[in-house]
VEXDOTI-680014 format. One record per residue (C-alpha): residue number from 1; x, y, z; chain. Coordinates in Angstrom, 3 decimals. Last residue first. Layout:
BEGIN
    k         x         y         z  c
  NUM         X         Y         Z  A
...
//
This chain:
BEGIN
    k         x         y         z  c
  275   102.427    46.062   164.488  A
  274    99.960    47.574   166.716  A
  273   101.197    51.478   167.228  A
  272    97.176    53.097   165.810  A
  271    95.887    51.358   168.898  A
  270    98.578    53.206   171.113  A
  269    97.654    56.176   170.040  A
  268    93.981    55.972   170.375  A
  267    94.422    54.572   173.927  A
  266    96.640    57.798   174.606  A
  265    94.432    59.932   173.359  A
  264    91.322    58.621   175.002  A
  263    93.255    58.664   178.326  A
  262    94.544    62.297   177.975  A
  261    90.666    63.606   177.149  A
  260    89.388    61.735   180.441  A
  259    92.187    61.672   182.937  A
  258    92.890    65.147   181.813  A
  257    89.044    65.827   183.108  A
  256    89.782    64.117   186.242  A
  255    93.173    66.068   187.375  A
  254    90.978    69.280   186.113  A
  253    87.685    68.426   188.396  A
  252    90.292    67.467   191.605  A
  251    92.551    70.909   191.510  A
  250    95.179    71.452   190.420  A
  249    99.146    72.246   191.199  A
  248    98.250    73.903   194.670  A
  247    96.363    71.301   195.558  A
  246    92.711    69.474   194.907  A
  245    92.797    66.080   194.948  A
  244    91.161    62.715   192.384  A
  243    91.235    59.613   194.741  A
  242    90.794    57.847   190.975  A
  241    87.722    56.152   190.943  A
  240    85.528    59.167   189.565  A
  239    88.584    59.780   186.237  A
  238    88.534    55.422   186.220  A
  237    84.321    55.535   185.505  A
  236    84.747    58.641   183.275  A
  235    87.619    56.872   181.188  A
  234    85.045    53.385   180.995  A
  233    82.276    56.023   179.594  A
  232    84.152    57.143   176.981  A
  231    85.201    54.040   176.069  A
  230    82.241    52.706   175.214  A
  229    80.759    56.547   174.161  A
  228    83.293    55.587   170.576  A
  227    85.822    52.793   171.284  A
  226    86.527    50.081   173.466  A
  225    88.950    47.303   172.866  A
  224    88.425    44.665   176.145  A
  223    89.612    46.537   179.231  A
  222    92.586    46.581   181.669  A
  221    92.476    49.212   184.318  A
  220    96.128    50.772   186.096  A
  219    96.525    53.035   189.154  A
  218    99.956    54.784   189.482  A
  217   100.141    55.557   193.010  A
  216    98.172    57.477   195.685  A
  215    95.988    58.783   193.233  A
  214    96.119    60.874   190.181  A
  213    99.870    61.690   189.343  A
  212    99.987    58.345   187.537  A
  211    97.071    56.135   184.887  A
  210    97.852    53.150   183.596  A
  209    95.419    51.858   180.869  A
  208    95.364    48.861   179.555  A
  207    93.460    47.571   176.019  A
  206    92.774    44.493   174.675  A
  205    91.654    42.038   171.446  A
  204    94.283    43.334   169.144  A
  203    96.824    44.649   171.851  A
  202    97.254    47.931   173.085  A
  201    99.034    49.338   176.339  A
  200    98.358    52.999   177.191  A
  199   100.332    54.967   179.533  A
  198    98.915    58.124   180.886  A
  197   100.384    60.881   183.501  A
  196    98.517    63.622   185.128  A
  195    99.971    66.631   187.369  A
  194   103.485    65.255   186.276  A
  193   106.567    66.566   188.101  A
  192   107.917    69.341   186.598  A
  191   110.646    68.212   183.411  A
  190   108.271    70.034   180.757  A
  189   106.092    73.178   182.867  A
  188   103.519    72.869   184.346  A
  187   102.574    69.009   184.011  A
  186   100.549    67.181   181.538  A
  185   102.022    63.799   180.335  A
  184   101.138    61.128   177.528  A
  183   102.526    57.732   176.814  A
  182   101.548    55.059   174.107  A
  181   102.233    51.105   173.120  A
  180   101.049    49.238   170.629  A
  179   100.889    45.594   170.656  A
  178   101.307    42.961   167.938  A
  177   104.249    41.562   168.906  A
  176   105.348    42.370   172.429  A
  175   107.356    44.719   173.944  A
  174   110.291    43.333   175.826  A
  173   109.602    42.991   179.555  A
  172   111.216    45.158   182.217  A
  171   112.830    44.271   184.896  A
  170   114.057    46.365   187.974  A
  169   117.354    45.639   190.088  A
  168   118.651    44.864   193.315  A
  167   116.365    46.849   195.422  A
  166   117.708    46.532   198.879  A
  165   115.835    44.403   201.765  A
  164   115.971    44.984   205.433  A
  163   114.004    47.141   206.084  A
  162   111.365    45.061   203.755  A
  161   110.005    46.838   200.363  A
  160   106.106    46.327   199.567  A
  159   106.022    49.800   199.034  A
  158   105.086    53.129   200.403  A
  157   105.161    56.158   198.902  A
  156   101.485    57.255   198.474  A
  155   100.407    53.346   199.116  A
  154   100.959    50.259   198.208  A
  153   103.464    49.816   195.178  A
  152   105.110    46.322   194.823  A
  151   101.769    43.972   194.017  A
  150   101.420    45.422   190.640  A
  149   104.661    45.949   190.501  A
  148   105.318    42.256   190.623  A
  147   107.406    41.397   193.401  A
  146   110.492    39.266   193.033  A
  145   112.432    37.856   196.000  A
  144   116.005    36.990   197.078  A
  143   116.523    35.828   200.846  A
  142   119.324    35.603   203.582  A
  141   121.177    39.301   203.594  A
  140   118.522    40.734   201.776  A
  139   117.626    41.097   198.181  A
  138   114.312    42.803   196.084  A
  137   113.845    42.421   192.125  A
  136   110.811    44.760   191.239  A
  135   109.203    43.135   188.118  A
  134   107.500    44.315   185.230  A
  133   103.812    44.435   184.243  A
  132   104.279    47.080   180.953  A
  131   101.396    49.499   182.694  A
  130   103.179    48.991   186.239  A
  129   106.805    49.607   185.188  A
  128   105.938    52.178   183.237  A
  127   104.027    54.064   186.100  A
  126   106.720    53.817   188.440  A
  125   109.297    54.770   185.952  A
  124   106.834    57.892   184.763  A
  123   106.788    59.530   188.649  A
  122   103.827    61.142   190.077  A
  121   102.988    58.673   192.626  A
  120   106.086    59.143   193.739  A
  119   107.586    55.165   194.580  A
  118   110.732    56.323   195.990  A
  117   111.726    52.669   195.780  A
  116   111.103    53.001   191.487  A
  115   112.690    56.000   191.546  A
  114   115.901    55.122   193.226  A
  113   115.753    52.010   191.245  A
  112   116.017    53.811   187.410  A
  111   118.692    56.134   189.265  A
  110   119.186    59.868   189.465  A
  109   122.722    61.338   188.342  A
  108   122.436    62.100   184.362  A
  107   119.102    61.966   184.821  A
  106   118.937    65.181   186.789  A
  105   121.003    66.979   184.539  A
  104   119.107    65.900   181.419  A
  103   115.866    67.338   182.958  A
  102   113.253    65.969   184.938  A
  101   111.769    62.629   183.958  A
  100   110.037    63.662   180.613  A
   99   112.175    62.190   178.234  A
   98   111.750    58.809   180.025  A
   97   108.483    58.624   178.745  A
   96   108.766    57.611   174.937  A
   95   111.358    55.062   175.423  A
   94   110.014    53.678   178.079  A
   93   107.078    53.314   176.591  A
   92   109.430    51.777   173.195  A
   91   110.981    49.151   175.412  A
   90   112.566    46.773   172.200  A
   89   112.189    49.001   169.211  A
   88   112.518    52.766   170.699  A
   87   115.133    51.200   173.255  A
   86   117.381    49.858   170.237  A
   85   120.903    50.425   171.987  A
   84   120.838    52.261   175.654  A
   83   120.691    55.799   175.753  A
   82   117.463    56.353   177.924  A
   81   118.614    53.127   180.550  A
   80   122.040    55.381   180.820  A
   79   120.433    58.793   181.208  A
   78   118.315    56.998   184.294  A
   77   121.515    56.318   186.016  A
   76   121.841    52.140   186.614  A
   75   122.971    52.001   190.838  A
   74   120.201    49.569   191.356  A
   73   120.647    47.484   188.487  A
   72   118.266    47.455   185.485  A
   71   116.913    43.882   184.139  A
   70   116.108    43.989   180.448  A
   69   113.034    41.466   179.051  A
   68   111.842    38.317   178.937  A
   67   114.307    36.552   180.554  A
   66   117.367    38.922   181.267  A
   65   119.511    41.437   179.181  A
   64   121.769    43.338   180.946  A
   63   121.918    46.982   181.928  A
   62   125.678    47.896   184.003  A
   61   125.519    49.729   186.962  A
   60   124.828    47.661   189.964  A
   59   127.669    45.408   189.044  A
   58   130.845    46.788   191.016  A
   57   129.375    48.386   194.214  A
   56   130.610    52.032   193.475  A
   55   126.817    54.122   193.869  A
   54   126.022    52.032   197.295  A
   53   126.235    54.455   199.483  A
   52   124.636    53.519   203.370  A
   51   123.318    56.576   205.167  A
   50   122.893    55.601   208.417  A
   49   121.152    57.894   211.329  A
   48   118.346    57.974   209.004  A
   47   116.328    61.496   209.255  A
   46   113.981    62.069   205.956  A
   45   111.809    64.754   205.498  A
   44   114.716    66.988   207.385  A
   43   114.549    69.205   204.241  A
   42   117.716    68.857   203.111  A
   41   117.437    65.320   204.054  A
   40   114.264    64.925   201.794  A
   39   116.545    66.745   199.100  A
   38   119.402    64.665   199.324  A
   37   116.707    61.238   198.568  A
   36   115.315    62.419   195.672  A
   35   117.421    63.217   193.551  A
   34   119.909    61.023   195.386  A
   33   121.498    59.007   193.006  A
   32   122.089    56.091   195.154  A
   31   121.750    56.378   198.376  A
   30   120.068    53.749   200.658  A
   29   118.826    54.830   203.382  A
   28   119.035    53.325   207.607  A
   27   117.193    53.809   210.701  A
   26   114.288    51.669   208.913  A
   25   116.367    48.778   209.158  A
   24   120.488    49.531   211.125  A
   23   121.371    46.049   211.534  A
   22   119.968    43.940   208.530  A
   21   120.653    47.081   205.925  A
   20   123.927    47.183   207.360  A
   19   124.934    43.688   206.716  A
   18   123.115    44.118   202.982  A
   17   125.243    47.142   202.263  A
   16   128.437    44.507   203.189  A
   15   127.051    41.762   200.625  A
   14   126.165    44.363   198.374  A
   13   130.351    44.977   197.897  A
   12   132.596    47.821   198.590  A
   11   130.735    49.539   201.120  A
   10   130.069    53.024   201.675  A
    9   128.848    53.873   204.955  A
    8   127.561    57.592   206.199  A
    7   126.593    58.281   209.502  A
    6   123.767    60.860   210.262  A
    5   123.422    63.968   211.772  A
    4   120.053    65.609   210.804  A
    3   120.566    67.218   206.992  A
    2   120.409    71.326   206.639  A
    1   118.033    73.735   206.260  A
//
């Protein structure tokens, strides 16, 4: 198939994406990298009559440091937040998932943002963000917010994201002393998109679990440090939580029985990371 008519804008500076954002609203996408977005218009999944490009806005590419941790742009490419300086010390889930997100091609184009707006519930940037309690950085025309992930993703691909708002950037915290971190995927094949995804945060005293692919969206649990038919237990309590489906991928007993084994894994690794 191909895209629905649509007009296509690309502006110079936010300031003029914002002015369309604020007259076009839900008529209107954002493009950025596109993995996702091209093949929803493909597809006629996705029929804006404004497509508003906002890949050469001067300062949506560039990673910089912020408080408390590294604040990604909207136009970053995923291949750029993988490569950047000292991500195994200073971001070392992401560092350990972002390998999985598709292949080199596609992260060579798709965008750190683009995922996080798409919100999949299968995707590893959603689920990072979540398990290491970053921050979604949202802008409109009048107004600047911040929306913890936690509060950010909603629903199966729905988000706390106004028409009229872009996703400036991301933040991510810096891992913290004395906390191991651990991520584990099951999918088809390597680069498909996850059938069940687990990030484990670890702390002396603490565990959190962030479990994608599952539900709706990444679902996380925070629990005192379990071990042995403790923990066992708490895993089987998130695997029946989880609005566990059957599709053509899996069905709802496997999705919950990775939940289980992947979980107590992935806690176990993390533990063993404490510095």
């Amino acid at each position: 198939m191909k895209p629905a008519r649509f007009d296509y804008v690309r502006p110079d500076t936010i300031e003029e994406a914002l002015e369309v954002l604020a007259a076009e609203g839900s008529d209107a996408r954002v493009l950025a990298g596109g993995q996702s977005l091209v093949p929803m218009l493909s597809m006629r999944l996705a029929r804006p009559s404004v497509l508003i490009d906002i890949t050469r806005i001067a300062g949506l590419q560039e990673i910089r440091n912020g408080k408390g941790g590294i604040v990604v742009p909207a136009a970053t490419r995923q291949a750029a937040l993988l490569a950047a300086p000292g991500l195994e010390r200073t971001h070392p889930l992401l560092a350990a998932a972002m390998p999985w997100i598709g292949h080199a091609q596609t992260r060579a184009r798709g965008t750190v943002c683009g995922s996080i707006a798409h919100a999949d519930p299968s995707a590893e940037l959603a689920l990072c963000l979540l398990a290491v309690g970053g921050t979604v950085n949202l802008r409109s025309g009048k107004t600047r917010r911040a929306v913890a992930a936690k509060d950010f993703f909603v629903g199966l691909m729905t988000t706390d994201r106004h028409d009229d708002e872009l996703v400036e950037s991301v933040t991510f915290p810096t891992a913290s002393d004395g906390t191991g971190y651990a991520f584990a995927e099951f999918g088809r094949r390597h680069g498909d998109f996850a059938i069940v995804s687990v990030a484990a945060v670890a702390r002396a005293d603490a565990v959190e679990v962030t479990v994608g692919g599952v539900d709706d969206m990444p679902v996380g649990r925070a629990w005192p440090r379990l071990a042995g038919a403790d923990l066992e237990d708490a895993l089987n309590t998130l695997a029946w939580e989880l609005n566990a489906r059957d599709d053509i991928h899996a069905d709802a007993r496997l999705r919950r029985d990775l939940v289980r084994s992947m979980g107590r894994r992935t806690i176990e690794e993390a533990v063993s990371c404490i510095a």
